[in-house]
N, C-alpha and C positions, 0 to 999 in steps of 0.2 A: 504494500500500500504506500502510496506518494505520502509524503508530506505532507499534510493538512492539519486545520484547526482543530481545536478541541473534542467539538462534537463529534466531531466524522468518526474519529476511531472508538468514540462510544455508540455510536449509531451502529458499526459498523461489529460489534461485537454481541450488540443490541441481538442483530437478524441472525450471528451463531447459537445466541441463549437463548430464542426463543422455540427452535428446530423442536428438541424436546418435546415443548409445553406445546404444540401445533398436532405434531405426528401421535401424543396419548391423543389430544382433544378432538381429531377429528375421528381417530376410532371410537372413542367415548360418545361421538354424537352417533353414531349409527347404533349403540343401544339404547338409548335417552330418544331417540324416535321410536324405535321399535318397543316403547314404553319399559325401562329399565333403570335404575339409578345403578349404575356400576363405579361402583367406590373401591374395585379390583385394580385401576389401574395403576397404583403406584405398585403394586407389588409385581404386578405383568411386568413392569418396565424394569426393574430388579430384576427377574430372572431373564430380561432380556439383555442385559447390561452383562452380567456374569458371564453364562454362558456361549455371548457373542465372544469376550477377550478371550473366555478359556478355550475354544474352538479356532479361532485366529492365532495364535500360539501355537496349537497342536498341530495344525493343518498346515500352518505356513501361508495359508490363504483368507485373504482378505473375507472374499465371496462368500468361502465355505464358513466365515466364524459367524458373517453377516447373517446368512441363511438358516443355521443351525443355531445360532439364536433364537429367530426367528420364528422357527420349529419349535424350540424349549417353550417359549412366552405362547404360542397358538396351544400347545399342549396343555400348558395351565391355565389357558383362556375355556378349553373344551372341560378340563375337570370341573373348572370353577362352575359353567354352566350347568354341565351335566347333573350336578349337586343341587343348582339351585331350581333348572327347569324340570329334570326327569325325577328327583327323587322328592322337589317342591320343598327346599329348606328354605329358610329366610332370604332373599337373597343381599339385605343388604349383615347380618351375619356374616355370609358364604363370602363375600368381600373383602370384610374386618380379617377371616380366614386365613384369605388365601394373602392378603397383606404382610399379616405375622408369618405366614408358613413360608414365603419368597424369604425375608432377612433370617429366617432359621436353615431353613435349606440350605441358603450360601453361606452364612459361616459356617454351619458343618462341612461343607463339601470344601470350602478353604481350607480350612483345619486337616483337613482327612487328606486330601490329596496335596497342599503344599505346608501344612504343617502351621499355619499363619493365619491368625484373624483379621491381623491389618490388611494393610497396602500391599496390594500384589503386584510386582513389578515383571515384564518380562523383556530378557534383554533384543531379541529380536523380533517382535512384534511388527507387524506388519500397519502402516499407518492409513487413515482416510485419504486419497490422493485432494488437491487443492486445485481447483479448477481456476483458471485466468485467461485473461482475454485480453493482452494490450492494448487492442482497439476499446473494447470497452470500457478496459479500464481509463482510457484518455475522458469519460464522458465528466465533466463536470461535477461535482459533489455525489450523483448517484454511480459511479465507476466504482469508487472509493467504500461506498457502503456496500452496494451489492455483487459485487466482484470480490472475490479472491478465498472463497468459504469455501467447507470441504463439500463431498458429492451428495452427501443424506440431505443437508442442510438445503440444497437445490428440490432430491425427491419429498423434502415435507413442503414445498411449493406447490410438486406435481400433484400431490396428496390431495390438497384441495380441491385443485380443478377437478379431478376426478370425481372427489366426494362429495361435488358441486354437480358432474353430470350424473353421477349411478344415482343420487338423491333426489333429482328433479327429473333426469331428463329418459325415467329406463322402469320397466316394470317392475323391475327388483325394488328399487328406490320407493316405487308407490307402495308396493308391501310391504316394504321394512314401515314405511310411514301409518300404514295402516293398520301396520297391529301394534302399535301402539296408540293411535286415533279410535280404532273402533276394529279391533282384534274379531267380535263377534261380526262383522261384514266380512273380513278375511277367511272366517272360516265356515262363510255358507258358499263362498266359491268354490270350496271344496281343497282350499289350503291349511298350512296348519302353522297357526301362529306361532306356535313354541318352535318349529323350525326356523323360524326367520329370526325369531330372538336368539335363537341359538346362530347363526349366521351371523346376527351382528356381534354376537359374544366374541368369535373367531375372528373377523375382522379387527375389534379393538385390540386381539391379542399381537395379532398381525402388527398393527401399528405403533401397540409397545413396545414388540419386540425391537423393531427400529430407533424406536426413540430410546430405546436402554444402548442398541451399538453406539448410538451418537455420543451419546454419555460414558459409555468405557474405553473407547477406540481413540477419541481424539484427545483421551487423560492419557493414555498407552498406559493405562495402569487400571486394576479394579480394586476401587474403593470403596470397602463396608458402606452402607448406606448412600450411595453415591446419587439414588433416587432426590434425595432431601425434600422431602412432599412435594416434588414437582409435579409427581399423580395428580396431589389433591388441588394445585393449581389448575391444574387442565382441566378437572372437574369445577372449579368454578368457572373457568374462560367458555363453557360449553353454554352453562346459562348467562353469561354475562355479552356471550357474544348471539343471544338471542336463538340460541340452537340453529344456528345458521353457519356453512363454513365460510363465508367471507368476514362476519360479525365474531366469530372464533380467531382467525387470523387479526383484527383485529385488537382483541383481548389478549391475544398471544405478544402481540409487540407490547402494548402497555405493560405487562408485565416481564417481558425481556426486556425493554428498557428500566424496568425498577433496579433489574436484578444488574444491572450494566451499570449502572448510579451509584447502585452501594458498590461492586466491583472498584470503579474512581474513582469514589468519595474517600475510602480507605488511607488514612496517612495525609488527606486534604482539608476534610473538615473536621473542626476539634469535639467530636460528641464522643459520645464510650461507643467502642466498638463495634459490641454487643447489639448496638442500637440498630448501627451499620448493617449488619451484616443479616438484623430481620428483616429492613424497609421491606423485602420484595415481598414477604408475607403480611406483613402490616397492610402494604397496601392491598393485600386480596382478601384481607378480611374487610378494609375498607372499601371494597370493591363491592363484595357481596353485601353487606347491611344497605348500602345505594341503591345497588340493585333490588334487593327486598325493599325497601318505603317505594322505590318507583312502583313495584310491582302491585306493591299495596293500593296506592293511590291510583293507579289504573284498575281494578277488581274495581273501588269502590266508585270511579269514576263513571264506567259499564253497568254498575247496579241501579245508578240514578234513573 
């Protein structure tokens, strides 16, 4: 990146941290339509994070740690459902659940196979390639922001658009939407709504698993908790971006810029650290109370 002001290289670190909080939030909105509160996703994205670095390491291969990630997180996206739709447990329990069981699971399996609860470090790890475009990069202030990020950080762009056409513009999309809207219309067509919930269940798992490689791969290290309730942010950014994916993308930057703020605020402004280093959850608690009085005041507005 050129030389620039202040802002740029926080803007521009802004679009790396918020990849994450995009790629849970837009799998999260495909069961939040298909009528779901999935409070699964921080732990999805923990074992997506894990078993991306531990497979990347073993394999030698970027692809294969990506993938087999990916596999680990959709696997624990299918139990999770499977618990909550075919056997009818609680499902926001079966959530709390599988949350606890991701940070359990990975430190035993740290522990057991490298001996270590902390910081797993490996020394040839294979990295996220860095994509750049000198041409673009010449553009004016947006070169500098949206050039020069690794290659996931591009596909939770892709993510969108897509979750933008299967959503609106595909039968699939109108089913997932309609068994959560009116499940009993879905199933005098002769479908079956706990299928589709269950589809979107695998979908989010899907796009945890990514958002956990973004999170291990470009640390080249796996860190115990490396999630840091970024889950339960994406699970606010889904209502706060109006269960819509452009209003999620959105949510997603306000909140990648919080967390980009306290990142350079760090050793700049004189508050206790501590303070620092919550803004980006402060502000999504203050994000959500906003959101609730809007919400309220609209209900009561519609009641008049």
């Amino acid at each position: 990146m050129s030389n620039t002001s202040f802002p740029i290289p926080m803007l521009h670190s802004t679009i790396r941290i918020m990849a994450p909080f995009l790629l849970a939030a837009i799998g999260g909105l495909f069961t939040e339509l298909a009528g779901m509160l999935n409070i699964a996703l921080e732990g999805l994205m923990l074992i997506g994070a894990f078993f991306s670095v531990i497979f990347a390491a073993a394999t030698g291969s970027l692809f294969l740690g990506i993938a087999l990630g990916i596999v680990a997180s959709v696997l624990a996206a299918y139990i999770f459902g499977f618990i909550s739709l075919h056997l009818r447990a609680n499902i926001f329990i079966t959530g709390l659940a599988t949350n606890v069981f991701a940070e359990g699971l990975t430190m035993v399996l740290a522990f057991q196979i490298f001996g270590n609860k902390g910081v797993i470090r490996f020394a040839n790890l294979p990295r996220l390639p860095v994509l750049s475009n000198p041409s673009l990069q010449r553009i004016p202030v947006l070169g500098d922001i949206l050039v020069g990020h690794n290659i996931l950080v591009y596909v939770s762009w892709l993510m969108v658009v897509l979750a933008s056409i299967v959503i609106y513009k595909t039968a699939f999309g109108l089913r997932v939407r309609g068994t959560g809207s009116n499940p009993g219309a879905v199933e005098a067509t002769g479908l079956s709504p706990r299928r589709y919930r269950m589809y979107a269940i695998l979908i989010s798992g899907f796009t945890c698993g990514l958002a956990g490689a973004i999170l291990s791969l470009q640390l080249g290290a796996y860190v115990p908790g490396v999630t840091a309730g970024r889950g339960w942010i994406a699970l606010v950014a889904i209502y706060l971006g109006n269960k819509t994916p452009l209003g999620i993308l959105i949510a997603c930057i306000v909140f990648g810029f919080a967390e980009s703020l306290s990142n350079y605020a760090q050793g700049v402004i004189d508050v206790p650290a501590d303070f620092i280093l919550a803004f980006p959850y402060i502000i999504t608690v203050v994000a959500m109370i906003a959101y609730s009085m809007i919400r309220h005041y609209r209900l009561r507005g519609s009641e008049r």
